[in-house]
N, C-alpha and C positions, 0 to 999 in steps of 0.2 A: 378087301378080300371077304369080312363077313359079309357085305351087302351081295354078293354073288352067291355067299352059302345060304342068305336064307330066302335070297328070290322074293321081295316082296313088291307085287305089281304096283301100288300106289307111288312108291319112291319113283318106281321107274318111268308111271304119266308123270309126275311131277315134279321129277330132280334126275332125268335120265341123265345128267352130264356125269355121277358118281357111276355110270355102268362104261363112261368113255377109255376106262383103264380095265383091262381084260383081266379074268382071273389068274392066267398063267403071269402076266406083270406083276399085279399086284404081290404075288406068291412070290417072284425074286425080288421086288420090293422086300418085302419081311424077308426073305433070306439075306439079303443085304445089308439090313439094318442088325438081325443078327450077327454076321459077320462082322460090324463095325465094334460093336461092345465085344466080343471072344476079341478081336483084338486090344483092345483097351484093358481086358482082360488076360490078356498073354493068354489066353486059350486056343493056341496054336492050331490044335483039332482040330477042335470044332469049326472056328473060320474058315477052313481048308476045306471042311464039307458042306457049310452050308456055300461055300465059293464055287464047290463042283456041282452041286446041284444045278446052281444056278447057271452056271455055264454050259450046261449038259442042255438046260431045256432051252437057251438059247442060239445055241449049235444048230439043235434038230430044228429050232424053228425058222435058220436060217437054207438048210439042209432044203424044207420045205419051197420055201423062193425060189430054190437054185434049180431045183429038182419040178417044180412047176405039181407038185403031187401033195398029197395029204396022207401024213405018216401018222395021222390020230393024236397030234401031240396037244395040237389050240384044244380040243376039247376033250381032255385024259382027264380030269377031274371035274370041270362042272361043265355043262353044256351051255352054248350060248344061244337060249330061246329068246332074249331083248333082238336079237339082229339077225334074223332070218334068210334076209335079202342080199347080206355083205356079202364081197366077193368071197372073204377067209373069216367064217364066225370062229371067235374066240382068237383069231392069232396078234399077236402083239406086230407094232410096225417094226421097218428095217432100222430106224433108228433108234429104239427101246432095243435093238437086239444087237446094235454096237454098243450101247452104253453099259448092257449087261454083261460082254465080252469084257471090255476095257476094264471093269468093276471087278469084276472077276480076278482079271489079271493083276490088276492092281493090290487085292489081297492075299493073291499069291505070294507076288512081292516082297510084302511087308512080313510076309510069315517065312521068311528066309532071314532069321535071327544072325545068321553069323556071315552074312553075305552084304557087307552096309554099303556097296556101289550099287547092286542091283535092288539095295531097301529105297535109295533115292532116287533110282529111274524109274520108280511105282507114281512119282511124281506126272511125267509124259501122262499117261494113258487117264492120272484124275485130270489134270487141267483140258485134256480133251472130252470126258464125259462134262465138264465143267463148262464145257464152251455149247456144246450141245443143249444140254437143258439149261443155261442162260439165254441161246437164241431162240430156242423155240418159244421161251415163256414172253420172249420180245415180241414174235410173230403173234399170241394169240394177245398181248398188249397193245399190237400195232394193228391187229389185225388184216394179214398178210400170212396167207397158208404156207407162203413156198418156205415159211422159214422152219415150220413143226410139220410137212409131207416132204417125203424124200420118194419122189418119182410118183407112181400111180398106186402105190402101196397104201394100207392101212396109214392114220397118222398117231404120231406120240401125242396124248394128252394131257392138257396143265397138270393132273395132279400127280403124273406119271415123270413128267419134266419137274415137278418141285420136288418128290422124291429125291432122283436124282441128283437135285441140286441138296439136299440133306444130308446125302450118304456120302456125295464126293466130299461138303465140308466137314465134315466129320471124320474124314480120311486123313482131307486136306491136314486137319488140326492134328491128328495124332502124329502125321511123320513129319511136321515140320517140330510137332516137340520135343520128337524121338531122335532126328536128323539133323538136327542142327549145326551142331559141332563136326558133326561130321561130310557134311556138305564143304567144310571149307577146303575137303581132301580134293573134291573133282571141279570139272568144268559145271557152270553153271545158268552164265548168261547164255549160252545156244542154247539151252531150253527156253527161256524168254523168246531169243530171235526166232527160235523154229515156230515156237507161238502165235506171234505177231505177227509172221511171212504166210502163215496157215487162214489168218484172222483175217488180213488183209486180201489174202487171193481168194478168198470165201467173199469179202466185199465188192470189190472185183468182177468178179463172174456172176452176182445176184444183180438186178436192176435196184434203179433208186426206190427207196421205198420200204427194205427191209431192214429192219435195224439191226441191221450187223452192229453197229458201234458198240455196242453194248458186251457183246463178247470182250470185249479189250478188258472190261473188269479186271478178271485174273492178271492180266499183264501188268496189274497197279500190287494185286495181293500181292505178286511172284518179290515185290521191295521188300518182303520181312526176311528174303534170305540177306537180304546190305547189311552190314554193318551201322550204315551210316542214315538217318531217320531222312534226311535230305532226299535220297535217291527216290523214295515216292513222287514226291515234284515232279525229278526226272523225268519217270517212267508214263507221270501223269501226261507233261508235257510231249512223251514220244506220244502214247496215244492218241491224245489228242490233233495232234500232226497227221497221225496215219488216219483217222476219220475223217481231215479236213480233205487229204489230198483222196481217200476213197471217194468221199461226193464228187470231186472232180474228175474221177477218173470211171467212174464206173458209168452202167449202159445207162440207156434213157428210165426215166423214173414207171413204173405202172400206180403210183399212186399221186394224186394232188400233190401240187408243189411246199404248200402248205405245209401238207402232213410231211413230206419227205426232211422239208428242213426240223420241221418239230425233232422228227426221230432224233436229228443227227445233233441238235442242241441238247435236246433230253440226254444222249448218249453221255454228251461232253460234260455234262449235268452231276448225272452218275457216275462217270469216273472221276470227276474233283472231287463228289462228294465220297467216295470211297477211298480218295489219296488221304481226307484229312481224316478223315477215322485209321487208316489205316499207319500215318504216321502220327497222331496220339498214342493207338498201342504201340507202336514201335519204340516211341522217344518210353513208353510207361515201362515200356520188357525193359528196355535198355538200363532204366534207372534201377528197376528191381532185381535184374542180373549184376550189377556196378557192387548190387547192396549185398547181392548173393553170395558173392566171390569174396564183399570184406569177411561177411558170417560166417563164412567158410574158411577162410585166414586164419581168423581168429581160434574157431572152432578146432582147428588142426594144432595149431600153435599150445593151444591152452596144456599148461605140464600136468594138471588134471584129467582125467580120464571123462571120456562124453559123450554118452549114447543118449539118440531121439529116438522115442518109438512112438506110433499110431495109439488112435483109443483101444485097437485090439491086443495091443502090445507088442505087435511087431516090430522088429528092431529098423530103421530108415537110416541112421548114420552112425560111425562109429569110427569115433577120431584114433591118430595112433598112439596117441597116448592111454587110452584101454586097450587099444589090442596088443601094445608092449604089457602091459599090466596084466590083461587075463590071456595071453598067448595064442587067442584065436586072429587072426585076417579077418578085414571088413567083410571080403565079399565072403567068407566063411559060416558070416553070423546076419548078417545085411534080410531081408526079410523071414527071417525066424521067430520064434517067440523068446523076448528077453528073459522069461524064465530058464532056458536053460544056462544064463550065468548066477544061479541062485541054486545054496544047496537048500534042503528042507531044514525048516521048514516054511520058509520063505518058497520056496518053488512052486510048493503044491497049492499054497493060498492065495499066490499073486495076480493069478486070472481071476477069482471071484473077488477079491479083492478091486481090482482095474473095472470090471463089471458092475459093486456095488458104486463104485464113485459117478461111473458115465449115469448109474440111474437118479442116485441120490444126493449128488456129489458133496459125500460125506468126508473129511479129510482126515487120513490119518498121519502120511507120511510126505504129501504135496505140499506144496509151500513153507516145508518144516525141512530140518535135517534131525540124522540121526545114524547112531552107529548100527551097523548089521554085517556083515558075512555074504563074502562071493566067492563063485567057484571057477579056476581056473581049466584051461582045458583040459591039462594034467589031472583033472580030478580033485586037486590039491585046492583045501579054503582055507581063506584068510581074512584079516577085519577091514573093515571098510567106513569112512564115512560116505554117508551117499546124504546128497541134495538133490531134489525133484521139483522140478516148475512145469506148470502147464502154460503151453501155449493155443493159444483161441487165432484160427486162420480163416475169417470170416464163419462158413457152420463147421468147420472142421478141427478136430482137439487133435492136437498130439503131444507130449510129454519129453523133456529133457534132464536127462540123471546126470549128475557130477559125482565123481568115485572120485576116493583117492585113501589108498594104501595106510592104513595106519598101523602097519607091521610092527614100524623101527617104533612108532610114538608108542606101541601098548606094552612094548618089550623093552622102552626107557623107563616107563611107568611103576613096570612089575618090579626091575630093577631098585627104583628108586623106594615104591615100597617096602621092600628087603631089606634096603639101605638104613630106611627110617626105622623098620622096626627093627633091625639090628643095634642101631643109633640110643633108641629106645633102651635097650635091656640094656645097654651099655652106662647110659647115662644114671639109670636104678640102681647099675652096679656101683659106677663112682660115687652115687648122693647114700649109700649105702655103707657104702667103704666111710666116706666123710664122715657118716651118723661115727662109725664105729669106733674109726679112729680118734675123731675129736675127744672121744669117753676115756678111751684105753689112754690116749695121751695125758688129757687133762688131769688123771688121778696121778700119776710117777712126778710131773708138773708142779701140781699142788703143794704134792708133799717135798719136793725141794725145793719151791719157795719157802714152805713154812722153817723146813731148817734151817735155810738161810737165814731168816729170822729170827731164828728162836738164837740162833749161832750169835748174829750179830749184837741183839740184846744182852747174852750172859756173857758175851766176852768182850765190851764194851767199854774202852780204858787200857785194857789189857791188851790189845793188839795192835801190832803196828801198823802206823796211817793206812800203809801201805795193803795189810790185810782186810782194813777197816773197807779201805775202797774197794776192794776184790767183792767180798760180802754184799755191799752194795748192788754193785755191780752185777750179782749173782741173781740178787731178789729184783731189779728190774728187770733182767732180759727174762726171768722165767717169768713173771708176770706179763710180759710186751709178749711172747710165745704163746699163751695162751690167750691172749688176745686176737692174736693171727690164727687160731683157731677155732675160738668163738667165731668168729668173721667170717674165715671160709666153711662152716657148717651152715652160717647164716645165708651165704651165696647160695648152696648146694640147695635151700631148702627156698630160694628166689624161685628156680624155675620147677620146683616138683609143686608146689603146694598149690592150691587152688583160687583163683581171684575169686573176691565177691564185690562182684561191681553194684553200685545203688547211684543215687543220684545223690552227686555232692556239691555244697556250695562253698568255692574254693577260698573265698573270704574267709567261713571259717575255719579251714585247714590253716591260714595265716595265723589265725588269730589264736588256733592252740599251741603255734610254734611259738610267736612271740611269748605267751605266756610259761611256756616249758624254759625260753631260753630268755626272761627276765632279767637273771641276775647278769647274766653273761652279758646282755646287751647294755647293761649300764654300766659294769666294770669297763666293757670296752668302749663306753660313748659312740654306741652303733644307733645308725636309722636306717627301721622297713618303711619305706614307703611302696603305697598302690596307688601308682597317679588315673587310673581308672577302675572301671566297677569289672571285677573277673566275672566269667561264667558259671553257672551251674554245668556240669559236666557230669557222666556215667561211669564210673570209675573203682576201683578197690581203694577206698578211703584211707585204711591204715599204709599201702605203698603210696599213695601219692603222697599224704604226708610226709612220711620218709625221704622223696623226694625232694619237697622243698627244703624239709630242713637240714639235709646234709649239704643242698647249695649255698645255703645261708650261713652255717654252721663255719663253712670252706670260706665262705665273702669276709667272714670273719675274723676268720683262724690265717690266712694268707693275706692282711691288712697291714700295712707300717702305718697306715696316716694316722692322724692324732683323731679326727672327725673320721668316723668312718658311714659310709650310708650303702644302703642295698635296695636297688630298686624293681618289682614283679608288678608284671604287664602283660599284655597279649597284642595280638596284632592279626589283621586277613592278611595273606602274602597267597597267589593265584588258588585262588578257593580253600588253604587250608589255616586254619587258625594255628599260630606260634604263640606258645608262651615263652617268656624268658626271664632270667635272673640275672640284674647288672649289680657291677660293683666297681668298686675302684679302688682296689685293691694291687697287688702288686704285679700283678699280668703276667701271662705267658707268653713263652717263645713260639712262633710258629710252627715249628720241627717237632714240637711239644703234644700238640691238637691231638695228636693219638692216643699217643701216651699214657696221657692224664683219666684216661679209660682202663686203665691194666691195672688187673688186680695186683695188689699191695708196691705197686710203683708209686712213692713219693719223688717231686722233683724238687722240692723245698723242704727242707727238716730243717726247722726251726727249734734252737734251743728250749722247753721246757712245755714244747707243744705235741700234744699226745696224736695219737694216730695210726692207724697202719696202711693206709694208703690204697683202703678199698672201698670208698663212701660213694667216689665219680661210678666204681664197677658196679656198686648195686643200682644207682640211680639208671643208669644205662641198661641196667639188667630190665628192674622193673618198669620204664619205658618200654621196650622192647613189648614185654609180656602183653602191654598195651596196645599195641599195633602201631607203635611210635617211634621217634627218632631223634637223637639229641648233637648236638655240634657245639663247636665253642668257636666263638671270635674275641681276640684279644691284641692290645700294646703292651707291652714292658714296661711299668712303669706308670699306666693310666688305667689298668681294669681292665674286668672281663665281660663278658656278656656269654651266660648261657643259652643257649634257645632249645626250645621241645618241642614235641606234636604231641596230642594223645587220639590213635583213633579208638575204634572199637572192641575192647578186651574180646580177644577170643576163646573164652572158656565158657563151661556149660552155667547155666542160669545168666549167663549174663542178656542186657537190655537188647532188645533190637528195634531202637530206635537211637538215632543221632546222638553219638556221646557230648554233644553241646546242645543241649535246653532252654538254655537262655542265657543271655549277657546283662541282667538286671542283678543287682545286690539288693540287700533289705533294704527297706529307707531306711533306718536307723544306722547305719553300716558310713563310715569312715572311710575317706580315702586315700586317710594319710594316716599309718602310723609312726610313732617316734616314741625313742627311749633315747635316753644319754642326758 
């Protein structure tokens, strides 16, 4: 069309074939090709008028033919001074002005949105402009007019016939992407056979020589409405059939024998070669639709909430599990901008946001999660975790959000909070109450022990047995009572007081036991052995001692044998390191395992064996504080075995590295000690 606006005479000595397409064509040319994008563009209008244009000025130019007269329409915008001589300067031929009709109509069609029987009969009128500008491009291949003149008229020009062949595929493609599913509703093969009967009697009634065969193409395309990738074959093989029996059947050839069979191989040529292109794409849709429908399964299924949107942020899918969650319908929300399920201040920044990343692709919230706020249709917001991935669809981005409700979880949270700090002031109050009471007790305690005392001293001789043992009896249990609460003030102050974890070498935590419980260990002919080298570990030095030596203490103190031995170890057991403390002492019952954890629960009282039966509660206390855990495995009769963990004290200043440093002792360092 420019080359007609700006007339320049050198193109025209020297390239006059670009002036073989008239201005008024080339003009529904570009309205044409406008109309194909407004449809791809659901721009309904617009199609519809550059569709009427078109057909207006191909009417009047058909008007013109009919009517044998000149209604000013060939030369209404640019005058045609190249062709002086022609019978009709400037008018497009009778075949440019069916395939503008049919083009026409065909975008008609398709711009009837809610009409989907008469969106696929848009179909007919492309594969007929289809068949046209295929054969005449055959005739100016073959060289053979009768196949681009339709009678004594003007003729259609190659670039006039490729157009053509541009705008129907481009048609072609948009309704068979749009149509699909829905094609399965009507009949479909008699547009094939109308096709083919059309193809055929077009071959038929032309002499040999014109490649009709070539027209059959479309007859191969029309296999992407099958199911089944196979039917290209088919439809190859009708083809090919109906080409063979046209050379048979049709008049005498007006071209060399030669050439006439070239055509008709060449035909059979290009339709195999467009079956196997065209069952390639078929077997590739087939696979990527098989893959569609899983993604789409899944996507639907997922109990998580899941919308995809475009780089503009338009919303494309939107499972029902968001729209049970935010109360809107897909098709409610389905091309909008996902901002409006975002209250502010997320709403207002998410487009400049989505705009900084396509330029800079900076990341703040893609490939990451994180918690944020969405708003339901109702208005009503609530918290969310959301997860974002982008997806790369060769040059085309678009984005997947996973939502999901964290209502009940922030509202167990706040709960539990509440819990703990109520727990809290709680536990202040008891370790409080304990300070107080231990005081207030201990003094009334004290002083009837001491008269007990003072009683049994000056009346000593003088009383009988019988009160002599009462008195007794007085001054132990008040001293055993405040013992019981020495002990549990001592518990009370296990979990308030603070650790000071350092790094300790647990060898010598052994070695100040042994040495504190010297005398004890020889009285009772006891052995510590360390049949390996313990670790350095990160720890509150004064509780872990306390630890060991209320085990030992225990290994000792609940012993019959005449030999008694205590043996501390470590071990890996699946990544975490156990210590334990064996003995062979008089064992517990299995029923017991718990038990032997509970404050002031003795399950052996042994005559003239002191104790109150809370050494296991603190050990278990101060484990705990440790981020640790203690058990017992035992026989009746053959020993116990303690076992521990220590992980990471969680208090403030402590290390934050590996509460195990190493498993080296000093060299100087024993692996055996022994007393008795």
């Amino acid at each position: 069309m420019t080359i007609w606006l700006i007339q320049v005479r050198w193109i025209e000595a020297n390239i006059p074939l670009l002036y073989a397409c008239k201005f008024n064509t080339a003009l529904g040319l570009t309205l044409g090709g406008i109309a194909v994008i407004a449809i791809n563009l659901k721009r309904v209008n617009l199609a519809r008028t550059a569709a009427a244009i078109m057909a207006a000025i191909a009417f009047l130019t058909l008007l013109e033919y009919m009517l044998d007269m000149d209604l000013g329409v060939d030369q209404a915008f640019v005058d045609d001074n190249w062709h002086p001589d022609a019978a009709f300067p400037g008018r497009m031929s009778l075949n440019s002005i069916a395939c503008f009709l049919l083009t026409s109509l065909t975008l008609f069609l398709l711009t009837l949105l809610d009409h989907y029987k008469w969106q696929t009969l848009a179909i007919v009128p492309q594969l007929l402009v289809l068949f046209v500008s295929i054969s005449s491009l055959g005739g100016y291949f073959s060289g053979l007019p009768i196949a681009y003149t339709w009678g004594t008229s003007t003729q259609i020009s190659p670039q006039t016939a490729l157009g053509f062949l541009f705008i129907t595929v481009g048609l072609f493609t948009h309704t068979m992407g749009t149509e699909r599913a829905r094609l399965a509703r009507i009949p479909r093969w008699w547009i094939a056979a109308i096709y083919s009967m059309f193809v055929f009697w077009f071959d038929l009634a032309t002499p040999l020589g014109v490649a009709t065969g070539i027209a059959y193409v479309p007859l191969v395309v029309m296999s992407l409405w099958a199911r089944a990738p196979r039917m290209t074959f088919v439809l190859a093989a009708v083809a090919t059939g109906l080409i063979v029996a046209g050379y048979a059947a049709s008049p005498p050839a007006i071209a060399p024998a030669w050439t006439v069979l070239m055509n008709r191989l060449l035909s059979i040529g290009a339709i195999w070669f467009t079956a196997i292109v065209v069952y390639i794409s078929q077997h590739d849709r087939l696979a990527r639709e098989e893959s569609d429908r899983h993604l789409n399964a899944i996507f639907e299924a997922a109990l998580d909430g899941m919308i995809t949107i475009d780089s503009h942020g338009m919303i494309e899918k939107f499972n029902s599990a968001a729209a049970k969650m935010l109360g809107y319908a897909a098709e409610d929300v389905i091309g909008k901008n996902v901002n409006m399920l975002m209250p502010e201040p997320y709403h207002s920044a998410h487009d400049s946001y989505l705009r900084r990343f396509m330029a800079t692709n900076e990341r703040h919230i893609i490939g990451t999660g994180r918690s944020v706020s969405a708003r339901r249709k109702d208005g009503s917001v609530f918290p969310i975790d959301l997860g974002v991935s982008e997806i790369r669809d060769r040059n085309r981005k678009s984005f997947v959000g996973t939502i999901r409700d964290i209502s009940e979880r922030e509202q167990t949270e706040r709960n539990i909070q509440k819990h703990m700090a109520a727990l809290k002031a709680s536990n202040k109050e008891l370790d409080e109450f304990a300070y107080i009471a231990s005081h207030d007790l201990q003094e009334p305690l004290s002083s009837l022990s001491n008269h007990a005392q003072v009683l049994q001293a000056e009346y000593e001789g003088r009383l009988e047995p019988d009160g002599e043992r009462r008195l007794k009896r007085m001054t132990f249990l008040s001293q055993r009572l405040e013992r019981l609460i020495d002990d549990l003030l001592h518990f009370s102050r296990l979990g308030s007081n603070k650790l000071s974890s350092q790094k300790t070498d647990l060898y010598s935590v052994i070695a100040d036991i042994e040495a504190l419980l010297d005398v004890t260990l020889k009285q009772e002919n006891a052995i510590i052995s360390v049949p390996n080298p313990l670790p350095y570990v990160v720890c509150d030095r004064p509780r872990i001692l306390e630890v060991f030596r209320n085990l030992i203490v225990n290994a000792i103190r609940y012993n019959d044998q005449d030999s008694k031995w205590i043996e501390i170890g470590h071990f890996i057991r699946d990544s975490e390191r156990v210590f334990y403390v064996k003995d062979n002492g008089i064992g517990i019952a299995e029923e017991h395992y718990e038990d032997v954890f509970l404050i002031f629960k003795r399950l052996n009282v042994k005559e003239g064996v002191e104790g109150a039966g809370a050494g296991l509660t603190f050990v278990k206390k101060i484990i705990q504080r440790h981020n640790g855990r203690i058990w017992v495995e035992s026989e009746v009769g053959q020993g116990s075995i303690f076992y521990f963990t220590l992980g990471e004290p969680n208090e403030e200043g402590s290390s934050d590295r590996d509460p195990f440093v190493g498993a080296q002792m000093a060299d100087d360092a024993p692996l055996l000690v022994r007393h008795g």
